[in-house]
KOLTOR-273197 format. One line per field, with one value per residue (C-alpha): x, y, z. Coordinates in pm, 1 decimal. Layout:
<gukols>
u <- X ...
v <- Y ...
w <- Z ...
</gukols>
This chain:
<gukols>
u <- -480.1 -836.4 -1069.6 -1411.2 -1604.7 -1882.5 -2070.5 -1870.5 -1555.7 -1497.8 -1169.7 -1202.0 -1478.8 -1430.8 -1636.4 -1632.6 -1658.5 -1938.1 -2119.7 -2101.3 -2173.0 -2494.9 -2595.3 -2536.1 -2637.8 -2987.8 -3035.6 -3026.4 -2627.2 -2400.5 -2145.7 -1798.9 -1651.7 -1251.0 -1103.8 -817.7 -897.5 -1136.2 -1411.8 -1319.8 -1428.7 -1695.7 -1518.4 -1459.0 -1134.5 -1333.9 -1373.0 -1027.7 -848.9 -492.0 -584.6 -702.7 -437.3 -141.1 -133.3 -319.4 -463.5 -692.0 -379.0 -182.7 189.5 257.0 531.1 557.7 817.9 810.7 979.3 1273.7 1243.1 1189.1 934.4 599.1 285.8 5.3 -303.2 -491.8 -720.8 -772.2 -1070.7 -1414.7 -1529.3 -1181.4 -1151.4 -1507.7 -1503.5 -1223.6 -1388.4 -1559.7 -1863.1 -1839.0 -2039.2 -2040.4 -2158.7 -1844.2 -1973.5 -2048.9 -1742.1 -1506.7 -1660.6 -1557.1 -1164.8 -1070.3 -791.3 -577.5 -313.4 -30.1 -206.0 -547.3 -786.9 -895.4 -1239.0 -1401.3 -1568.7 -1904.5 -2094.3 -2208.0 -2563.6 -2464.4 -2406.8 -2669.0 -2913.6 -2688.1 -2561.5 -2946.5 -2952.2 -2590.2 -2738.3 -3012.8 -2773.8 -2571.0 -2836.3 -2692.3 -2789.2 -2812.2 -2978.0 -2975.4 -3002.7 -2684.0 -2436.1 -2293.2 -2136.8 -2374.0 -2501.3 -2838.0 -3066.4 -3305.1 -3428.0 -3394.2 -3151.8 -3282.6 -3249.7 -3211.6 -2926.4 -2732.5 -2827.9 -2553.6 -2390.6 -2489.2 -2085.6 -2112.4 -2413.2 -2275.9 -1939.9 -2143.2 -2293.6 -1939.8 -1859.5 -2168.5 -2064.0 -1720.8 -1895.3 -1846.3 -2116.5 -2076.4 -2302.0 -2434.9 -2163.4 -2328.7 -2313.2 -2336.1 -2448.7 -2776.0 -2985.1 -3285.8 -3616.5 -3499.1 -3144.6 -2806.1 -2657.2 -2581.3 -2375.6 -2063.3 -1705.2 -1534.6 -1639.3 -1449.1 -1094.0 -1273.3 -1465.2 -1814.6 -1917.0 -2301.3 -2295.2 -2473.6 -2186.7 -2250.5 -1937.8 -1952.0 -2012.6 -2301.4 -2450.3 -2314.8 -2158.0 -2427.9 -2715.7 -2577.6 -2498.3 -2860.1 -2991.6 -2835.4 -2682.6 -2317.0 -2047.9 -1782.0 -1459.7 -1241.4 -820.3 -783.4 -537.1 -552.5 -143.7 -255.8 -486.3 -451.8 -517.4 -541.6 -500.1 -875.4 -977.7 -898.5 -952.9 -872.5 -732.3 -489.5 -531.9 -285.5 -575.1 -612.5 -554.5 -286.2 -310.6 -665.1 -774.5 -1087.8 -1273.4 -1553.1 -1701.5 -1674.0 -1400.6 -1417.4 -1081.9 -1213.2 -920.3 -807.8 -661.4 -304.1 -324.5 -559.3 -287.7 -28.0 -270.3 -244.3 98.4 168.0 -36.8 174.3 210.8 366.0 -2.2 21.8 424.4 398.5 59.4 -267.9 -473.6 -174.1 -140.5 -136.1 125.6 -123.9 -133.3 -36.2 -2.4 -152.9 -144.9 -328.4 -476.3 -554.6 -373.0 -476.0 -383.5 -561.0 -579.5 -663.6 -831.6 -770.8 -1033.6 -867.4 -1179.1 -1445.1 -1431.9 -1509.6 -1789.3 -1894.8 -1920.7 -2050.1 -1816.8 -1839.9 -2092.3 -2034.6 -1826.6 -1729.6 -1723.7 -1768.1 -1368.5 -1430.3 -1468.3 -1307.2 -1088.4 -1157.8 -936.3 -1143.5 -915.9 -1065.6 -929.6 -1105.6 -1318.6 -1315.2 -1485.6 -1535.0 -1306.6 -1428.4 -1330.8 -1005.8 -887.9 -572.4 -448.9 -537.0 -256.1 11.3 -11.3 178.6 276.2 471.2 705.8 416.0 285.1 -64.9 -202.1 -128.0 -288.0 -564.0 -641.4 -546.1 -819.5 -1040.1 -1037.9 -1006.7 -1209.0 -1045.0 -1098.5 -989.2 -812.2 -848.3 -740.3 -726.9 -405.3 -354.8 -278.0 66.8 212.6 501.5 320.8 272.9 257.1 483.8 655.2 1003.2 1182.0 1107.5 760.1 687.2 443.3 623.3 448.8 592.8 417.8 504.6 174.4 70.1 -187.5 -5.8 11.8 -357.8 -343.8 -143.5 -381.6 -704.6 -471.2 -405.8 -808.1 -889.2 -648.9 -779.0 -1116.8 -1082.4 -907.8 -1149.5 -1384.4 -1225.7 -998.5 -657.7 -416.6 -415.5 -225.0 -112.7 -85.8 -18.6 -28.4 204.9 232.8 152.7 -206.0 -281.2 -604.1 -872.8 -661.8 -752.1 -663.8 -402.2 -642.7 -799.4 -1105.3 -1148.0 -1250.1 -874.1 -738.6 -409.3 -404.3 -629.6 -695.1 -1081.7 -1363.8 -1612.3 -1817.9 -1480.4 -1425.4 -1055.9 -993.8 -749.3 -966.8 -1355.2 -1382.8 -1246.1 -1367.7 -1192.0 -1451.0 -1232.0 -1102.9 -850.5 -1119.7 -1117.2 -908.5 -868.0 -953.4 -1163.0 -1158.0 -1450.6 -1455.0 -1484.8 -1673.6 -1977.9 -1878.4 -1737.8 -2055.5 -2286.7 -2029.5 -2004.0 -2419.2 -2441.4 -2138.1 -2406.1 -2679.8 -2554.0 -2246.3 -2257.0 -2138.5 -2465.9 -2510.8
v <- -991.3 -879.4 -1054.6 -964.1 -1076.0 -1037.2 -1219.2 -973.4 -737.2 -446.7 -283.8 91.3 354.3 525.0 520.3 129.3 3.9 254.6 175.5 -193.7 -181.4 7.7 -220.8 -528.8 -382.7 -281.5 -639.7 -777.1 -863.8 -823.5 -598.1 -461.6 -192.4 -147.8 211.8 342.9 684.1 861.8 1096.8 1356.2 1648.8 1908.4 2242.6 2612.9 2502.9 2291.4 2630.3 2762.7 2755.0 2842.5 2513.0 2313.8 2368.8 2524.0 2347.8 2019.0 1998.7 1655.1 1488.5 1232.5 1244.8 956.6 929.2 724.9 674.2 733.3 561.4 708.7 658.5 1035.2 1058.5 1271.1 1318.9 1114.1 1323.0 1099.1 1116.2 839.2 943.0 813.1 861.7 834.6 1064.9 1138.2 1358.2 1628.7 1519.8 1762.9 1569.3 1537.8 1202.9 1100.1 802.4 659.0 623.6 292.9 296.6 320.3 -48.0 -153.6 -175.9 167.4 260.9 594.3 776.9 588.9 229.5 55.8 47.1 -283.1 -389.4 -449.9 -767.6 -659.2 -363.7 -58.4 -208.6 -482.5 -149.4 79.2 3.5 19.2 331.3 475.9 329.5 475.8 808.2 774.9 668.5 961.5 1238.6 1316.8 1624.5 1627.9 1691.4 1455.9 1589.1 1873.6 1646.9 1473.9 1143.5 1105.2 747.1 575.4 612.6 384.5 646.0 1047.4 1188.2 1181.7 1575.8 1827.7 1975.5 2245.5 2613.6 2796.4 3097.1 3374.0 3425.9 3057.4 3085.1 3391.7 3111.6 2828.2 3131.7 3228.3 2902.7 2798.9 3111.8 2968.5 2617.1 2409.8 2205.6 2251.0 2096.1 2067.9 1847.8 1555.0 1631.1 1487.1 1758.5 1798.7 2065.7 1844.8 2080.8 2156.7 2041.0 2094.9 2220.5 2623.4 2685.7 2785.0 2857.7 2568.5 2266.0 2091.3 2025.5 2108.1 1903.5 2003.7 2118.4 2078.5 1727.6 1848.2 1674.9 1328.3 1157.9 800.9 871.7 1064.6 853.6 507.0 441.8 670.1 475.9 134.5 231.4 328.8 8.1 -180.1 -439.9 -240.4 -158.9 101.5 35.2 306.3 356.0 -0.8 -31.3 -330.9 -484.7 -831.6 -1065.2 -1399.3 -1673.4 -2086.3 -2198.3 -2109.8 -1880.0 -1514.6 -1612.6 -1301.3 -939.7 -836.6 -478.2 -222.7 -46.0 249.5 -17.6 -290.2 -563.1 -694.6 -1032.9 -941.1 -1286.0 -1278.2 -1565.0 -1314.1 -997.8 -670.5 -498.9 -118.2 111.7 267.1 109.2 163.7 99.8 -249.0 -343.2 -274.7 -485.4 -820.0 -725.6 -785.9 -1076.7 -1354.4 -1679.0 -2014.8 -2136.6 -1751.7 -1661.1 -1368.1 -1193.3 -1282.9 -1337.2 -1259.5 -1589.6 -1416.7 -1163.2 -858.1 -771.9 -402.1 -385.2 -150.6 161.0 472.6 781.9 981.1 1238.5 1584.2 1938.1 2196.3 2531.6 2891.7 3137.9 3496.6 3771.8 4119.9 4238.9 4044.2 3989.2 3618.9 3640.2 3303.8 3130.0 2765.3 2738.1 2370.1 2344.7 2306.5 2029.5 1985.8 1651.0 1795.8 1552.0 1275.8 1014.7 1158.9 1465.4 1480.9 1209.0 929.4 935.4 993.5 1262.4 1382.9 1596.5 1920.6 2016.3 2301.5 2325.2 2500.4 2844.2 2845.5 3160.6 3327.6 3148.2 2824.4 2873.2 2961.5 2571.1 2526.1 2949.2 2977.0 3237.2 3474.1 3751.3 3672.5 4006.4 3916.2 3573.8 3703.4 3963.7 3663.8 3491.7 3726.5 3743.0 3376.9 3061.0 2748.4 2386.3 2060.3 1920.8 1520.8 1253.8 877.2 738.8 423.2 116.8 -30.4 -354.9 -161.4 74.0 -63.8 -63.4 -193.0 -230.4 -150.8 -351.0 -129.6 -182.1 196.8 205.9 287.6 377.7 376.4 536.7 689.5 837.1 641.1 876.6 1234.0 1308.0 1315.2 1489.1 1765.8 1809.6 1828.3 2108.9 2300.2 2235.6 2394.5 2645.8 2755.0 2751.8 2992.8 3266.2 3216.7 3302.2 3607.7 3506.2 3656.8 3417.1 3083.6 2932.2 2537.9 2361.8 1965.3 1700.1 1489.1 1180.4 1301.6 1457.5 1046.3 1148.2 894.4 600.1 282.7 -49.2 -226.2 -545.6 -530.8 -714.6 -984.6 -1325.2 -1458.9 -1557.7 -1595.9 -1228.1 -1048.2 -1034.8 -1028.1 -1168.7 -948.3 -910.9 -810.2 -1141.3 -1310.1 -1554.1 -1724.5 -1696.3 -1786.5 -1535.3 -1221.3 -888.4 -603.1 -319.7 4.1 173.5 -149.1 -374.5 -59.9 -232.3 120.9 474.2 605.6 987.1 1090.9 1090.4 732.0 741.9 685.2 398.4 244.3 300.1 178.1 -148.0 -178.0 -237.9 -463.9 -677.7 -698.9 -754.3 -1007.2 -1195.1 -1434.3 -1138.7 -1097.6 -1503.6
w <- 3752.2 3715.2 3475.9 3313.9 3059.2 2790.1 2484.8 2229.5 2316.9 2107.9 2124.3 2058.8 2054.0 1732.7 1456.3 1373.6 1767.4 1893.6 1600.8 1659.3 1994.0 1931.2 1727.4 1888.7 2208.0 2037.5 1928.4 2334.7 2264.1 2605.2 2483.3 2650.9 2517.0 2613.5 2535.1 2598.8 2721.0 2881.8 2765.4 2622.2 2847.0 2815.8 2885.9 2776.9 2590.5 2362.6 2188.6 2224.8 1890.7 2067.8 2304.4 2031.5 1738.4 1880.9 2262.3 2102.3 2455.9 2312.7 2141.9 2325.5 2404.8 2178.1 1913.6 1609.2 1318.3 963.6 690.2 746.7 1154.4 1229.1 1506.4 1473.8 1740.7 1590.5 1458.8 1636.0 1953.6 2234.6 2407.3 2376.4 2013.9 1929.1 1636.6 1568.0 1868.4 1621.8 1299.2 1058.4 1044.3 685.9 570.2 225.8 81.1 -183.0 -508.7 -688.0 -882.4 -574.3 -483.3 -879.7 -1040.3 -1128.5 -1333.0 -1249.2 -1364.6 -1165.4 -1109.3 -1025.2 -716.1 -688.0 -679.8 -325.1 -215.1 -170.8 -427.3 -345.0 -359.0 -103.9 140.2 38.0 262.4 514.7 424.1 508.5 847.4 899.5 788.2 1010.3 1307.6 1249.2 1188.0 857.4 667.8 256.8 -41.9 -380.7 -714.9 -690.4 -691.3 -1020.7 -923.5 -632.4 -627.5 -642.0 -297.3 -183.5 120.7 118.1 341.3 725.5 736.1 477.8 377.8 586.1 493.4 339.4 501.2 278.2 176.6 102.3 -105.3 -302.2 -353.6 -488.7 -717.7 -826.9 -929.5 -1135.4 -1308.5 -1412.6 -1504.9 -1203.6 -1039.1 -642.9 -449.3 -61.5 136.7 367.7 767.6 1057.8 1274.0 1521.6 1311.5 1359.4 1488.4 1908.0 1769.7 2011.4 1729.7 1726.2 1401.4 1572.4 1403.0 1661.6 1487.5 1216.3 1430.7 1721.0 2014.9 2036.1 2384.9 2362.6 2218.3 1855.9 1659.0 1539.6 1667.1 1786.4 2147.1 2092.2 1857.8 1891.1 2256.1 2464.4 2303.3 2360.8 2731.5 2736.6 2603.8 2958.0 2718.3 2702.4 2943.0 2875.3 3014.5 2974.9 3132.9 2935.9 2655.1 2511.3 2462.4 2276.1 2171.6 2339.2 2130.9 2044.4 1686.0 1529.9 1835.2 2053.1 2399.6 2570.7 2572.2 2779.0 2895.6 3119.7 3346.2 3575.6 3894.9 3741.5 3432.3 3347.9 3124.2 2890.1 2815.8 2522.3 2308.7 2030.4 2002.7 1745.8 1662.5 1581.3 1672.0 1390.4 1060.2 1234.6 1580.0 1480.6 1277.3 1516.2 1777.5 1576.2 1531.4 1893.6 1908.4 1781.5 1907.7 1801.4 1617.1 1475.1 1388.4 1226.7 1396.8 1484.1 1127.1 922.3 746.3 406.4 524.9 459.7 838.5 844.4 418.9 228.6 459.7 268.8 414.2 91.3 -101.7 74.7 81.1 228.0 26.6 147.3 -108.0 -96.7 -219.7 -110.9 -164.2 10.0 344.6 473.5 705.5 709.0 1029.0 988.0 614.6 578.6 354.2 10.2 -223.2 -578.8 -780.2 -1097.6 -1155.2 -926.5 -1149.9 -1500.8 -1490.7 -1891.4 -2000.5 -1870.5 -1523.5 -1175.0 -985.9 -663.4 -456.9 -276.5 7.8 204.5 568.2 848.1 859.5 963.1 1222.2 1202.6 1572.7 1383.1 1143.0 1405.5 1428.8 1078.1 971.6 1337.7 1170.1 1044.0 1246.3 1426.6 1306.9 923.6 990.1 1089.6 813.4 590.4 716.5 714.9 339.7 257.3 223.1 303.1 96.1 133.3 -197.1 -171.0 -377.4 -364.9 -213.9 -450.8 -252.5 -174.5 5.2 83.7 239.3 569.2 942.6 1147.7 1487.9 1601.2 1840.8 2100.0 2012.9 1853.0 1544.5 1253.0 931.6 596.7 324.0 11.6 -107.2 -465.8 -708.3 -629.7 -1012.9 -1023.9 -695.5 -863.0 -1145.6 -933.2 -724.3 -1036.4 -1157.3 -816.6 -791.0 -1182.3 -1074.3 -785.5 -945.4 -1223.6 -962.7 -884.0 -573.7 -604.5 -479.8 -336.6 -74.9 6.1 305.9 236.4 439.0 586.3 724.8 1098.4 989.5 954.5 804.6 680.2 760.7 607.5 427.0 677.9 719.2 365.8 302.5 36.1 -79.3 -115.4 255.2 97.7 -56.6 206.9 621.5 671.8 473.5 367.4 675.8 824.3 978.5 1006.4 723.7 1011.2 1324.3 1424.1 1666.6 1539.7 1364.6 1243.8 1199.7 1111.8 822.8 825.8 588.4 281.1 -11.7 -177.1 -44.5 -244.6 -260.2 -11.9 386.2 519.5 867.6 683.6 507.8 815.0 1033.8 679.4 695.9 1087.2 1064.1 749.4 1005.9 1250.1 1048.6 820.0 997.4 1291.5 1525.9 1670.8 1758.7
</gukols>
């Protein structure tokens, strides 16, 4: 068996570990960074919606289980960047009263361990990190800033412009939606149609290769190891010793003083899953039993709006956001944002319409302008992750908040044909889209009723981080990368990971 080592190992490459390992990397820390995959190439098919959505060229050929045991392909990527690399690039900060107790409809988000004030200036250098794009003063529940954005916001599309128009008309307040995108002056960036759900061939999208794995390589304090998937954690009572990896050329043994879990909220959970030992029964750092618990990935539908009379000529879409309901829908109840999709082509929808003509797909969205309807998915101890005993990942989920979901639908759908769009269309998601995952190694001051502390480090182990939508104990209702990258650097900055 092969063996390496470094001073920290960080398992993954998404948006958690390649922010991590930037910044540990930047502060003189030896860092070793195990993923799974490759990197994702550069190519023409990057571009290709057909390859993209219908072929899922970028997707592995991995199956899970539902509830009910059904299998389903993952909507997840393992390639360097992990997800960030398909992402829309949409980076919001939450708002302070997603870090407080919030009641809804049909229960409570709890409050978090640490305030939205504890983050915030982490949530600039994030921004910073990430090359976000923004503007303050449009948006109504936008919090408190102690820095402007890094970049201003991204110019609407003149059909976009004319929307947000439309919709002041009818008394909403849209505002400019936070990106990640490389608009900065001699920017990568072009503008292009093939972004959100799409790889970027020209490296302009702020995933976390481009922005957190390629500058720690280029410090020459981090290694990338990629071909490794990590099986378990190897363990003592109090510490990880090792992971054990399947490579490219036969088994390897990872040895670190220090080790960070960041590959996604499922696939950490499923990780300490498979790591149990006699000193740790039932999983590594699931002494409370909340290894795995708590599994939410938001409430979210996308919608498609149809104006028969104005074509969509829009070509960078995403945009533009509403809030106007995101923390009372009127009856002192959050209920959600919208946001602004990339434009969606007519070969895009074959993916889910595979019965409807390509031609009528096409003209349909050539007319229409296509929004992402998001709620907070409430969280649940019996909505979990787990493994079968043939060692699949099986999630269970039955999503928690969909009667506010279905009233911020209806609000949205109202507000569009008071706009003057003709008919709406719904596309929801299901469990495969596995979109914003979060919560399965939730974050808290209790060891007996949470996984991690608040820096993200194992109540059971001294060794061990998990720096990944995992730590969220509710969902909020924006995008999380940012708040994972804002928390990844405030781990690093304030915890013992660094030494």
């Amino acid at each position: 068996m092969e063996t390496v080592s470094a001073e920290v190992v960080v398992v993954g490459s998404g948006m958690g570990g390649g922010t991590v390992a930037r910044a540990l990397a930047e502060r003189g820390v030896d860092v070793l960074i195990l993923e799974r995959g490759e990197r994702l190439p550069r190519e023409p098919e990057n571009w290709f919606p057909r390859e993209v959505f219908v072929h899922k060229r970028y997707k592995p050929k991995e199956s899970w289980r539902d509830l009910h045991g059904n299998s389903f392909g993952p909507g997840v990527h393992y390639v360097v960047g992990g997800n960030t690399k398909v992402y829309g690039a949409s980076l919001p900060r939450l708002r302070v009263s997603d870090f407080e107790e919030v009641q809804h409809l049909e229960g409570r988000s709890p409050a978090w361990p640490f305030s939205y004030a504890d983050l915030e200036q982490h949530y600039a250098a994030a921004e910073r990190m990430y090359r976000v794009h923004g503007t303050t003063g449009e948006d109504p529940t936008e919090p408190w800033r102690s820095a402007p954005y890094p970049y201003p916001a991204v110019p609407h599309d003149p059909y976009v412009a004319a929307l947000a128009q439309r919709l002041r008309d009818v008394g909403v307040r849209p505002s400019s939606t936070s990106m990640g995108i490389d608009l900065r002056e001699g920017g990568s960036c072009l503008r292009c149609r093939t972004c959100d759900g799409f790889p970027c061939r020209v490296g302009a999208k702020s995933d976390a290769e481009t922005c957190g794995i390629d500058p720690a390589l280029a410090t020459g304090h981090a290694r990338l190891a990629t071909g490794l998937r990590v099986r378990r954690l190897e363990s003592t009572s109090k510490r990880v010793v090792a992971a054990l990896a399947d490579g490219p050329e036969g088994p390897v043994r990872v040895l670190g003083r220090r080790f960070v879990l960041s590959a996604g909220s499922v696939n950490s959970a499923a990780l300490l899953l498979a790591s149990g030992s006699a000193e740790h029964p039932d999983g590594l750092a699931n002494s409370s039993g909340y290894v795995g618990r708590n599994f939410m990935m938001h409430n979210n539908a996308h919608i498609a709006a149809v104006d028969l009379d104005q074509p969509n000529h829009a070509i960078f879409q995403k945009t533009l956001a509403v809030t106007d309901w995101y923390e009372d829908g009127g009856d002192g109840h959050p209920l959600g944002s919208l946001q602004l999709l990339g434009k969606v082509q007519g070969v895009m929808m074959k993916s889910w319409a595979t019965k409807v003509p390509l031609a009528v797909l096409d003209q349909l969205a050539h007319r229409s302008v296509e929004w992402l309807v998001m709620a907070e998915d409430l969280p649940d101890p019996r909505n979990r992750v787990t493994l079968d005993a043939d060692g699949t990942i099986r999630t269970s989920r039955v999503a928690r908040g969909m009667k506010q979901h279905a009233i911020l639908h209806r609000r949205a759908r109202r507000m569009l044909r008071e706009a003057g769009y003709n008919f709406v269309a719904t596309q929801p998601f299901d469990i495969s889209m596995n979109s914003h995952q979060c919560g399965t190694a939730v974050a808290g001051t209790d060891p007996t009723r949470s996984v991690l502390d608040p820096w993200c480090k194992a109540h059971d182990l001294d060794n061990l981080w998990v720096v990944d939508g995992s730590f969220f104990p509710s969902s909020g209702a924006m995008n999380p990368a940012l708040t994972i990258a804002a928390q990844a650097l405030r781990v690093v900055a304030e915890s013992d990971l660094a030494g």
